[in-house]
Jmol script that loads the backbone (N, CA, C; Angstrom):
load data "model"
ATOM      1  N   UNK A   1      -3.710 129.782 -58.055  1.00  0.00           N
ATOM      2  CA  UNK A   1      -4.847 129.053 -58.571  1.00  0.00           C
ATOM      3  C   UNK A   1      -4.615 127.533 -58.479  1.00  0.00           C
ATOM      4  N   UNK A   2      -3.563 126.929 -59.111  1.00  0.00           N
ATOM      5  CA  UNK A   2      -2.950 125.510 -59.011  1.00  0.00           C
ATOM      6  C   UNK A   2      -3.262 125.069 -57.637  1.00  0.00           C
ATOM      7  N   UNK A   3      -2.298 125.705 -56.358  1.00  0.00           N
ATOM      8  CA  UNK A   3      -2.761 125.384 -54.952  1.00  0.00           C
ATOM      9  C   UNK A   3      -3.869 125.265 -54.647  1.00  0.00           C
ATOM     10  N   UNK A   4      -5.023 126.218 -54.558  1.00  0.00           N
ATOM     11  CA  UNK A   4      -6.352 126.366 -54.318  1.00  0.00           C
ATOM     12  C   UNK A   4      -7.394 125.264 -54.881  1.00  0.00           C
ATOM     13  N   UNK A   5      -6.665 124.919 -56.457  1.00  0.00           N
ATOM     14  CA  UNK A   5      -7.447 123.665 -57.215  1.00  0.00           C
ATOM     15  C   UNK A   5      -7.173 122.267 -56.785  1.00  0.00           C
ATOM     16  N   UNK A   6      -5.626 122.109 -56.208  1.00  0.00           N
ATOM     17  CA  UNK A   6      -5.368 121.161 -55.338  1.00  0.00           C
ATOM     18  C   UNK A   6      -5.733 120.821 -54.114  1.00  0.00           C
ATOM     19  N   UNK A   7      -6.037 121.462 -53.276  1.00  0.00           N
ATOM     20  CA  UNK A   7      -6.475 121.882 -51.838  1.00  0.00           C
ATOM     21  C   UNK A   7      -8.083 121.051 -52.323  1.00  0.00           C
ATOM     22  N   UNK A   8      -8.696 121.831 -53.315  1.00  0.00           N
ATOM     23  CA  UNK A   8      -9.796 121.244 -53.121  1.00  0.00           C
ATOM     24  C   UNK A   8     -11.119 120.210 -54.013  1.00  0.00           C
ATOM     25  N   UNK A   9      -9.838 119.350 -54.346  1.00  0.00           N
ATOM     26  CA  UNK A   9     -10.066 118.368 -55.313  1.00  0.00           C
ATOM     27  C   UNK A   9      -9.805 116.882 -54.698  1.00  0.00           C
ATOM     28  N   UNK A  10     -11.202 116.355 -54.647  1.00  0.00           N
ATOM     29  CA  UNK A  10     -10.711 114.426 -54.267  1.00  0.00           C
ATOM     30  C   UNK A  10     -10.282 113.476 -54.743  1.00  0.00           C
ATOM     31  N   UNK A  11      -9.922 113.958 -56.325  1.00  0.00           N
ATOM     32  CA  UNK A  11      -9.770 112.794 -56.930  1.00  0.00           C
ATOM     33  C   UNK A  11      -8.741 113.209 -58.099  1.00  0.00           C
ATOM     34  N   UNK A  12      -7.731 112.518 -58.240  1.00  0.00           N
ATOM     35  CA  UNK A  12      -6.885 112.763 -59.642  1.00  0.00           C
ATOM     36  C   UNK A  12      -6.873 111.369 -60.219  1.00  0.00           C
ATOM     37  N   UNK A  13      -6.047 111.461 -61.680  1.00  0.00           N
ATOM     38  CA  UNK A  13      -5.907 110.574 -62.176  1.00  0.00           C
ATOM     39  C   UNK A  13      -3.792 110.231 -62.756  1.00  0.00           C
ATOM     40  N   UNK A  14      -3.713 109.652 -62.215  1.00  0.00           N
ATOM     41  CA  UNK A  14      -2.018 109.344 -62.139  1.00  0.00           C
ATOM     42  C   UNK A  14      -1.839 108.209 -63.508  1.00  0.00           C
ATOM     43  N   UNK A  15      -1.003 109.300 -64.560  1.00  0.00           N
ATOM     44  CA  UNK A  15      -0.221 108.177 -65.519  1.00  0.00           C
ATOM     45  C   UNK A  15       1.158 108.045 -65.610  1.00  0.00           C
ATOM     46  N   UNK A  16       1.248 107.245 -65.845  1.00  0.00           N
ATOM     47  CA  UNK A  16       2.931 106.445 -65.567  1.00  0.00           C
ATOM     48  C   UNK A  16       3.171 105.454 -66.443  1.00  0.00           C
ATOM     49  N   UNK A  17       4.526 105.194 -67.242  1.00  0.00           N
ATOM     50  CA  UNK A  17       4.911 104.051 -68.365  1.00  0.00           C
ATOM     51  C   UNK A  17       5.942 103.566 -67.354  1.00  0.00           C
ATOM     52  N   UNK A  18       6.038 102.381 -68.325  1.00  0.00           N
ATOM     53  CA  UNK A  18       7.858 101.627 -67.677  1.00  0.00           C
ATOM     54  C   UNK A  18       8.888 101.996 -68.619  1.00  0.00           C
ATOM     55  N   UNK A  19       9.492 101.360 -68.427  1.00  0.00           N
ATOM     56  CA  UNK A  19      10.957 101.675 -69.199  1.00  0.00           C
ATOM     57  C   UNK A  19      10.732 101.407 -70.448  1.00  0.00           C
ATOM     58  N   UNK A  20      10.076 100.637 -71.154  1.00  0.00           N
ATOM     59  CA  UNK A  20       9.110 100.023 -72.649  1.00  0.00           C
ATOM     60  C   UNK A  20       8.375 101.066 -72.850  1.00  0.00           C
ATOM     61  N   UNK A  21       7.912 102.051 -72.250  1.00  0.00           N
ATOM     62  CA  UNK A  21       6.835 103.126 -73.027  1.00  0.00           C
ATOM     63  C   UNK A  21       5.516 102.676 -72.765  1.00  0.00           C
ATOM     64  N   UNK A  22       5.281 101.365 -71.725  1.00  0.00           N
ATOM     65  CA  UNK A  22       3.727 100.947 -71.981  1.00  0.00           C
ATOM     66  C   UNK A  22       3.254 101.599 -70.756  1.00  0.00           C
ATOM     67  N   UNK A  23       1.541 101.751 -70.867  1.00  0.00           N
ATOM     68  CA  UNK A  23       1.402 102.733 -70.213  1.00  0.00           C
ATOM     69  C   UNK A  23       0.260 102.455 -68.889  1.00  0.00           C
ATOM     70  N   UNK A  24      -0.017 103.398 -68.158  1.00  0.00           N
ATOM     71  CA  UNK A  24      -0.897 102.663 -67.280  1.00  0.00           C
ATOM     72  C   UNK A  24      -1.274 104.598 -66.306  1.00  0.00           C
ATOM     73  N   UNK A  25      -2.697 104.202 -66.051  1.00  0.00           N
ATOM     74  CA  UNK A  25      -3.190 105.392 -65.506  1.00  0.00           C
ATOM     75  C   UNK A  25      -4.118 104.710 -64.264  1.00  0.00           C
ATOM     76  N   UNK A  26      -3.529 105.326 -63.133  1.00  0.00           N
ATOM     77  CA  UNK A  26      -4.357 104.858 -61.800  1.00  0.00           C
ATOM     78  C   UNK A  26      -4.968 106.385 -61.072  1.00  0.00           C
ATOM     79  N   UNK A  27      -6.479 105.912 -60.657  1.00  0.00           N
ATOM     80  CA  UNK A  27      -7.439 106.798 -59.852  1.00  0.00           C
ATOM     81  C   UNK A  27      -6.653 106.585 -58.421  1.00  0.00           C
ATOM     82  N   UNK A  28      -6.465 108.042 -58.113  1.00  0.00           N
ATOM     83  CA  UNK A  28      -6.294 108.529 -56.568  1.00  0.00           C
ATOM     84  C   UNK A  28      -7.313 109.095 -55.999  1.00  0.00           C
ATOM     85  N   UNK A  29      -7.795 108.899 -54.519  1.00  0.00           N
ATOM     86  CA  UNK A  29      -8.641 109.790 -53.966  1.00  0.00           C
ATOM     87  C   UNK A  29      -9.085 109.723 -52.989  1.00  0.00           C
ATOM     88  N   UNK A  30      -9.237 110.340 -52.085  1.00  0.00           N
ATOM     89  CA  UNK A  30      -9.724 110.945 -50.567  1.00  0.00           C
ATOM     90  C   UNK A  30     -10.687 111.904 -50.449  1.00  0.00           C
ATOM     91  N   UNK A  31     -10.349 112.565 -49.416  1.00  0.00           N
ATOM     92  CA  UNK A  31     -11.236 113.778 -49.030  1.00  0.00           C
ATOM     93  C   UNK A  31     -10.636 114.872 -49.607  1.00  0.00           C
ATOM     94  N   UNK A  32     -11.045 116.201 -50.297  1.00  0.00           N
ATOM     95  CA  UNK A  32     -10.225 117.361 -50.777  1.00  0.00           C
ATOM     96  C   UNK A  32      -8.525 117.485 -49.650  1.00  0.00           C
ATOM     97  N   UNK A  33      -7.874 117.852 -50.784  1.00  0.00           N
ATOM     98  CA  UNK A  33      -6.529 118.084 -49.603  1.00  0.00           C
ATOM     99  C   UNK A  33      -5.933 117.062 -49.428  1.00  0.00           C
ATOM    100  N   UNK A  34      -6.229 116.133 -49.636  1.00  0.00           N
ATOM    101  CA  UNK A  34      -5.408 114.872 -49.543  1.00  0.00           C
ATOM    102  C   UNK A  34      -4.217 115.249 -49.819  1.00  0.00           C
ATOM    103  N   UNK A  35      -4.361 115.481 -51.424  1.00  0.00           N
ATOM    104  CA  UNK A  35      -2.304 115.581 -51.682  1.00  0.00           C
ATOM    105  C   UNK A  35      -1.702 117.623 -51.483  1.00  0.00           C
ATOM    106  N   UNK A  36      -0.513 117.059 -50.823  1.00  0.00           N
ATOM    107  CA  UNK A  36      -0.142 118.353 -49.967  1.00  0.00           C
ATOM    108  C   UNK A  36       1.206 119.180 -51.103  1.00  0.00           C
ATOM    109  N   UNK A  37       0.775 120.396 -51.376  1.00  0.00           N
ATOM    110  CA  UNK A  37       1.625 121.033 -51.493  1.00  0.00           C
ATOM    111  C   UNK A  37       3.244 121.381 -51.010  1.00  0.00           C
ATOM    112  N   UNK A  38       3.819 120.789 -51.161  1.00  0.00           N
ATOM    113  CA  UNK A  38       5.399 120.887 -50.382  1.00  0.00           C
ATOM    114  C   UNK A  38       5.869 122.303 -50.759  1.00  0.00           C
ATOM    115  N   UNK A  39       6.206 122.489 -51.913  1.00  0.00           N
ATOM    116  CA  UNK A  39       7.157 123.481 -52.381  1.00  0.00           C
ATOM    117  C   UNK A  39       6.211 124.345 -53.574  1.00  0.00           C
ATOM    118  N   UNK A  40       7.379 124.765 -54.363  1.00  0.00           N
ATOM    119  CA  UNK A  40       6.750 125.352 -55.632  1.00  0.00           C
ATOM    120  C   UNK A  40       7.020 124.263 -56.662  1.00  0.00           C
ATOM    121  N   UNK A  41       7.476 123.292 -56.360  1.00  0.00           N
ATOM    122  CA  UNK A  41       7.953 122.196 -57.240  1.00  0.00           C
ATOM    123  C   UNK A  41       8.106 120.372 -56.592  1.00  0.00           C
ATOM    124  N   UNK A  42       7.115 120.279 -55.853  1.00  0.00           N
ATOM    125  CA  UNK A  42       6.717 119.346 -55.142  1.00  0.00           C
ATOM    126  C   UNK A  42       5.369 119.075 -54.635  1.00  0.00           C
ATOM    127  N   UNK A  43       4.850 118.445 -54.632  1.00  0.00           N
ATOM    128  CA  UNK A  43       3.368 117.578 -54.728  1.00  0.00           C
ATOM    129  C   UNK A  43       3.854 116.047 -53.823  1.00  0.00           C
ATOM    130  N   UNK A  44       2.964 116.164 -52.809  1.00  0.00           N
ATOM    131  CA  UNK A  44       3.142 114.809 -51.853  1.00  0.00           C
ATOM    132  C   UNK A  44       1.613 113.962 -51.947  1.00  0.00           C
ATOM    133  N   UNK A  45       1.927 112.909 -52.693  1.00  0.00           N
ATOM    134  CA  UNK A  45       0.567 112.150 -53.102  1.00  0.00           C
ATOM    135  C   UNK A  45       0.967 110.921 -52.028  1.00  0.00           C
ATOM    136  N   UNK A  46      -0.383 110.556 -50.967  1.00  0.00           N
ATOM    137  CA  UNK A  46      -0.141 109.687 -49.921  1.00  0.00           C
ATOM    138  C   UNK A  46      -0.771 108.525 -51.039  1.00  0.00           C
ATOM    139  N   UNK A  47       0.164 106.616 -50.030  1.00  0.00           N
ATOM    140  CA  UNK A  47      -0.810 106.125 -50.734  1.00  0.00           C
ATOM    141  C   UNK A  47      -1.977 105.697 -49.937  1.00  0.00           C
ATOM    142  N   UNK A  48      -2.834 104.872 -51.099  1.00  0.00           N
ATOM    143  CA  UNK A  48      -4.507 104.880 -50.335  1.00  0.00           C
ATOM    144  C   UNK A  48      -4.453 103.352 -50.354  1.00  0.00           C
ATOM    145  N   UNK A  49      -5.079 102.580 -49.320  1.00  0.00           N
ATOM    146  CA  UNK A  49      -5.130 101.035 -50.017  1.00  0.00           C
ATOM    147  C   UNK A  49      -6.501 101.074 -51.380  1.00  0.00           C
ATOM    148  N   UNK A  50      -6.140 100.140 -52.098  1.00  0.00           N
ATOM    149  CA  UNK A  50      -6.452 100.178 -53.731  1.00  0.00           C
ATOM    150  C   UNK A  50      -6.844  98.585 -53.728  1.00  0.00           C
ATOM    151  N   UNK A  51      -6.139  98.353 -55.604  1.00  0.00           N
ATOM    152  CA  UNK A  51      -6.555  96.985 -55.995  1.00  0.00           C
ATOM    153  C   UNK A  51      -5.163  96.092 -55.168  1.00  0.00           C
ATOM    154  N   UNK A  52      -4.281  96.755 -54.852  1.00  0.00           N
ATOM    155  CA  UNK A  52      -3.005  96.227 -53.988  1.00  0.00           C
ATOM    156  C   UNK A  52      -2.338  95.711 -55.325  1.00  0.00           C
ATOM    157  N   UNK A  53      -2.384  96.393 -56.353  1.00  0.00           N
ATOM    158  CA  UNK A  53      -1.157  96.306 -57.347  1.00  0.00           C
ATOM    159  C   UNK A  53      -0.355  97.512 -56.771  1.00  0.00           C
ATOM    160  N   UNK A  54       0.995  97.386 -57.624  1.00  0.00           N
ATOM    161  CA  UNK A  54       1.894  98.269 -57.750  1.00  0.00           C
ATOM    162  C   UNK A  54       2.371  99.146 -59.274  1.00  0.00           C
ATOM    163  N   UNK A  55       1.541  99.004 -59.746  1.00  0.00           N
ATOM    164  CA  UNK A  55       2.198  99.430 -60.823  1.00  0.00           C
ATOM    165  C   UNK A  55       2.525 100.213 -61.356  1.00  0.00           C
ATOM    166  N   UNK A  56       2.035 101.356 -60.509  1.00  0.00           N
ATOM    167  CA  UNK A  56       2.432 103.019 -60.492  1.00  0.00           C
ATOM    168  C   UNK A  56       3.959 103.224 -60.125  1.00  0.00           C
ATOM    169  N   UNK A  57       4.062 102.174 -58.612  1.00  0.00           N
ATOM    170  CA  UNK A  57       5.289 102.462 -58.125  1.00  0.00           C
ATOM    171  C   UNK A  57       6.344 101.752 -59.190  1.00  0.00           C
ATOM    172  N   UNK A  58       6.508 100.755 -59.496  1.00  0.00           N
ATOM    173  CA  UNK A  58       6.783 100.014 -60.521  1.00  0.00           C
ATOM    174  C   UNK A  58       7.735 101.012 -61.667  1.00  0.00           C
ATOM    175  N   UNK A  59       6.745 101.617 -62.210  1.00  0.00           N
ATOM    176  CA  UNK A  59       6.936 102.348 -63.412  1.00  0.00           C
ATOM    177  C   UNK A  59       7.917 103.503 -62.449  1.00  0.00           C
ATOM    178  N   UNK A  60       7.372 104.149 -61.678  1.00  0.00           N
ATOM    179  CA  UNK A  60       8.376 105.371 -61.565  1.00  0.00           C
ATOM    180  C   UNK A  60       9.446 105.051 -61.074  1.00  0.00           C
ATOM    181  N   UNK A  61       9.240 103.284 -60.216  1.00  0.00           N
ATOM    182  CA  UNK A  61      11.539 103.205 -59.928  1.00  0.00           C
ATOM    183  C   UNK A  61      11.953 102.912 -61.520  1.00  0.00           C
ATOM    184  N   UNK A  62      11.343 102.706 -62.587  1.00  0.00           N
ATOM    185  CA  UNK A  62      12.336 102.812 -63.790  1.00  0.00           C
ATOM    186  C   UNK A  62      11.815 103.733 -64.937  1.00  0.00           C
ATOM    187  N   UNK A  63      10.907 104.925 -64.916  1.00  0.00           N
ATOM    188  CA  UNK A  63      10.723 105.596 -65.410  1.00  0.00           C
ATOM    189  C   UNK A  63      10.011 106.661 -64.993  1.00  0.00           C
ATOM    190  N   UNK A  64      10.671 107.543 -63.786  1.00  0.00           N
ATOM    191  CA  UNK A  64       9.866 108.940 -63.255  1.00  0.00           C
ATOM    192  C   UNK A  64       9.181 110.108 -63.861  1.00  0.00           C
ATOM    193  N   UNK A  65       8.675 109.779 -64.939  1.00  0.00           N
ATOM    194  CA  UNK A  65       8.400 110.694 -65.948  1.00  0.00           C
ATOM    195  C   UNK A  65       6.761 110.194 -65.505  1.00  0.00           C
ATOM    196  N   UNK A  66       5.772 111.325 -65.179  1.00  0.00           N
ATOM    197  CA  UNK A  66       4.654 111.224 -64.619  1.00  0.00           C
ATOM    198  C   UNK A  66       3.974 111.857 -64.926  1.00  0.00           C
ATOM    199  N   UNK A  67       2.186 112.004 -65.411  1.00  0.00           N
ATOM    200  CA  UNK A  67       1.296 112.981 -65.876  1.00  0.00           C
ATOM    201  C   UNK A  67       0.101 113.309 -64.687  1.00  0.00           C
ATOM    202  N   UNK A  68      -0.379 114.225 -64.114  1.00  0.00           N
ATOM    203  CA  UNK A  68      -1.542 114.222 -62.515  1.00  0.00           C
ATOM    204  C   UNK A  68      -2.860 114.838 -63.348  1.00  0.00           C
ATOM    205  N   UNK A  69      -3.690 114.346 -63.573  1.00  0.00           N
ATOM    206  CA  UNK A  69      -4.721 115.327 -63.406  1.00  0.00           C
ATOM    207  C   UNK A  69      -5.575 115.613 -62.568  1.00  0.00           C
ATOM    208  N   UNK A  70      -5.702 116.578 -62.337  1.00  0.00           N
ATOM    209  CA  UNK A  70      -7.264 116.761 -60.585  1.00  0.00           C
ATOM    210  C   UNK A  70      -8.071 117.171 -61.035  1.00  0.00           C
ATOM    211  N   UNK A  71      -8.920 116.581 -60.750  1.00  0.00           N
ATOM    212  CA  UNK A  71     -10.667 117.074 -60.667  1.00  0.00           C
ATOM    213  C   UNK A  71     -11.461 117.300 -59.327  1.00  0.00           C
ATOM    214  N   UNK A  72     -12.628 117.967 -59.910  1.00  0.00           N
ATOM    215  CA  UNK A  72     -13.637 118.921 -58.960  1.00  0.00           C
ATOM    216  C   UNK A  72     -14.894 118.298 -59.515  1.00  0.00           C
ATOM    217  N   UNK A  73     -15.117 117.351 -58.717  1.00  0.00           N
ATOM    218  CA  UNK A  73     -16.766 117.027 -59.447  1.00  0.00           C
ATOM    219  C   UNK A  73     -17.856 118.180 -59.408  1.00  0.00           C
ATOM    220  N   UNK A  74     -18.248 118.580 -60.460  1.00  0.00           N
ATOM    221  CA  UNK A  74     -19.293 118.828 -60.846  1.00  0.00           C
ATOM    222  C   UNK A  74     -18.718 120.454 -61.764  1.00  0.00           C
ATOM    223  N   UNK A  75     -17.123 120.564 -61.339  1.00  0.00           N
ATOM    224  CA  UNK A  75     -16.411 121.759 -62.336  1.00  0.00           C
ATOM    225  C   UNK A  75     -16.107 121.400 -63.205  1.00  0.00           C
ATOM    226  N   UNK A  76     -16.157 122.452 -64.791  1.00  0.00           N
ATOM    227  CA  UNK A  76     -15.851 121.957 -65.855  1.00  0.00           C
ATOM    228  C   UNK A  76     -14.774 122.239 -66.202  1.00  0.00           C
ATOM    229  N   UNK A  77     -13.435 122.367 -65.413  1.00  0.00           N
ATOM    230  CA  UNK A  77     -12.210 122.476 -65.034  1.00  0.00           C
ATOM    231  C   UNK A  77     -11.441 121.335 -64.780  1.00  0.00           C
ATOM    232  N   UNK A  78     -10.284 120.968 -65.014  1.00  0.00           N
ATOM    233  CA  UNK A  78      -9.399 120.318 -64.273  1.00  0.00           C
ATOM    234  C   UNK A  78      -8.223 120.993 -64.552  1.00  0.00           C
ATOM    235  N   UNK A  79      -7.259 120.347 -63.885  1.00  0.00           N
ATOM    236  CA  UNK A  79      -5.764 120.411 -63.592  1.00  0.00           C
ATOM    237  C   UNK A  79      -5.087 119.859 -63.812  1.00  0.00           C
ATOM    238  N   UNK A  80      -3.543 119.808 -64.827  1.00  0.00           N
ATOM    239  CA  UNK A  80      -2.713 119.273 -65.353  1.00  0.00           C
ATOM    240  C   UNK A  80      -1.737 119.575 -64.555  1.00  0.00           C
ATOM    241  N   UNK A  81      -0.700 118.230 -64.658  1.00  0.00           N
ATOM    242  CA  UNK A  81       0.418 118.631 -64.200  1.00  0.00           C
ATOM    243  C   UNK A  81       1.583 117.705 -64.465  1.00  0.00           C
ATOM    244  N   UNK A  82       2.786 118.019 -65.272  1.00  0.00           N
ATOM    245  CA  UNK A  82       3.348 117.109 -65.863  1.00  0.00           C
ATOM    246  C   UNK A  82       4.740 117.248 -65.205  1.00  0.00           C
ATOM    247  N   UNK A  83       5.372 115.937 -65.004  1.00  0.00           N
ATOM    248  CA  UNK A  83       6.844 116.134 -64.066  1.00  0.00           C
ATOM    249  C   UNK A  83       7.807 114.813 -63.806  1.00  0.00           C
ATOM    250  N   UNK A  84       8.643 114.935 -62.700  1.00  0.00           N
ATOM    251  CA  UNK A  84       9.209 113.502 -62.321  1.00  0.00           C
ATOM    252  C   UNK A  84       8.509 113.250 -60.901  1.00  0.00           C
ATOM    253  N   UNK A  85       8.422 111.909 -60.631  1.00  0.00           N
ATOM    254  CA  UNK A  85       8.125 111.269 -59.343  1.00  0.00           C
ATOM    255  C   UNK A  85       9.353 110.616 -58.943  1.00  0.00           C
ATOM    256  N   UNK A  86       9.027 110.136 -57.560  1.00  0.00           N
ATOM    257  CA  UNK A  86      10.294 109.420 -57.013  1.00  0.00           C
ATOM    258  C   UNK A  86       9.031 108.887 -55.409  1.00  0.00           C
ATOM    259  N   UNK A  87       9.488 107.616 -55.027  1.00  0.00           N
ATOM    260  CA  UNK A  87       9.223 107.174 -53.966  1.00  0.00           C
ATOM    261  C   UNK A  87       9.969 107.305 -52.814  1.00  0.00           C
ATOM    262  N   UNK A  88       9.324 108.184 -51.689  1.00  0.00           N
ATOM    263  CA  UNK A  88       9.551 108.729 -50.783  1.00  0.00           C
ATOM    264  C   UNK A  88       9.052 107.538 -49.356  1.00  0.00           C
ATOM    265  N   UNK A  89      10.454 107.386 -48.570  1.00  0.00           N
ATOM    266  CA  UNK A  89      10.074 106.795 -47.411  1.00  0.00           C
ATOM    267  C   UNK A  89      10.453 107.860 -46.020  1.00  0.00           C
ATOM    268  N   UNK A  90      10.398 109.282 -46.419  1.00  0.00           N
ATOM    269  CA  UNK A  90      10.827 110.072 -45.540  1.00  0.00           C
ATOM    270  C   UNK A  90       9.549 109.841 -44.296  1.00  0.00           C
ATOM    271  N   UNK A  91      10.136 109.557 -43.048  1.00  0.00           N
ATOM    272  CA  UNK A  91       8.714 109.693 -41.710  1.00  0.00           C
ATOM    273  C   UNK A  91       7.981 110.590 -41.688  1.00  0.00           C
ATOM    274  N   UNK A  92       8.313 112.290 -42.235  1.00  0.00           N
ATOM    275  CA  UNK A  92       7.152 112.975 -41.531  1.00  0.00           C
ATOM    276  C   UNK A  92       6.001 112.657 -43.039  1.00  0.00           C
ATOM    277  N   UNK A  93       6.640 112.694 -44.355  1.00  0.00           N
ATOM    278  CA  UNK A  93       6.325 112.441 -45.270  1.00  0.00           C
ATOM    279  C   UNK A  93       4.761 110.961 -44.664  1.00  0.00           C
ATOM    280  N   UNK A  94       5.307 110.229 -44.718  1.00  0.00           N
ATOM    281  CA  UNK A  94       4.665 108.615 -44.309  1.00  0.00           C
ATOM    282  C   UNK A  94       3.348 109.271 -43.009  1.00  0.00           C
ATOM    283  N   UNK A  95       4.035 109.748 -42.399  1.00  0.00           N
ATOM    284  CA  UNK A  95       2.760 110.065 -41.146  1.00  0.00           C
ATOM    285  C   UNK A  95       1.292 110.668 -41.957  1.00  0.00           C
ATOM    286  N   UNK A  96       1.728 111.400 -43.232  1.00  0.00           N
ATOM    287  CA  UNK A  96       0.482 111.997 -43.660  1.00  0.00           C
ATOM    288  C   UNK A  96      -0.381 111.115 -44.391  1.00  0.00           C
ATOM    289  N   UNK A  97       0.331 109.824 -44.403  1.00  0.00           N
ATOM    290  CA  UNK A  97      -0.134 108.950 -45.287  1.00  0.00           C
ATOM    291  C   UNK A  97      -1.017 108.019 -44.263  1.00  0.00           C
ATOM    292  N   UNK A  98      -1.519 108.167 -42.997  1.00  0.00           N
ATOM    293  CA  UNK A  98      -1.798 106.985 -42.146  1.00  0.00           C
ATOM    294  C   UNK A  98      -3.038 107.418 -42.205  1.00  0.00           C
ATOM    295  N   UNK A  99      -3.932 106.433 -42.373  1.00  0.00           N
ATOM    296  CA  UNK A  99      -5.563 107.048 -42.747  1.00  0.00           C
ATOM    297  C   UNK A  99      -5.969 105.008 -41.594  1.00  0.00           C
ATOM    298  N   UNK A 100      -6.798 105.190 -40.769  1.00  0.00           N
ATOM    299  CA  UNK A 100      -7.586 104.598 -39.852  1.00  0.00           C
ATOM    300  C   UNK A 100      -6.389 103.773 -38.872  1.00  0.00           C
ATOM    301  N   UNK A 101      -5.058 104.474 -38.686  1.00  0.00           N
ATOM    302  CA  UNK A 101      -4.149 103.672 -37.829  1.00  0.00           C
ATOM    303  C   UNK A 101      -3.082 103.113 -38.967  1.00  0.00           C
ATOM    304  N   UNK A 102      -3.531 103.344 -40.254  1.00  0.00           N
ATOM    305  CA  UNK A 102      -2.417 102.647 -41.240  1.00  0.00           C
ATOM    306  C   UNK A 102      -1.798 103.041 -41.930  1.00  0.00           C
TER     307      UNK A 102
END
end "model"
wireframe off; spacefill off
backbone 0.3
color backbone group
């Protein structure tokens, strides 16, 4: 069910603190499928260009402790998902991330 709700959801909402506990929640989103299932314990969220802050990344090099929720517009459902992050510069990883050449 989790996979299937991921697969076909455009939009989550990403929260993240710093090392202080203060807190900060950033909108992700694409086309359904955007973020890819790796494992049974891995989630690959590409990034999107945004407001061109960092402060997601920020928080998880000093506090990987992370909250996802996904949504389905117009379902009265969403999806939780609570865990660690880490910033990934692996290539095949990065290739999924290139949206108009970038």
């Amino acid at each position: 069910h989790c996979r299937n709700f991921i697969s076909m959801s455009p939009f989550l909402s990403l929260a993240t603190s710093n090392s202080e506990g203060k807190c900060d929640v950033s909108p992700r989103g694409d086309f359904p499928g955007f973020v890819s299932v790796l494992d049974e314990h891995h989630l690959f969220i590409p990034e999107r260009p945004g407001n061109r802050r960092m402060d997601s990344a920020e928080n998880i090099i000093t506090n990987p402790n992370i909250g996802l929720i996904f949504f389905i517009p117009g379902l009265g459902e969403t999806l939780r998902i609570n865990g660690k992050a880490y910033i990934s510069r692996d290539p095949e990883l990065l290739e999924k991330s290139i949206v108009n050449g970038r």
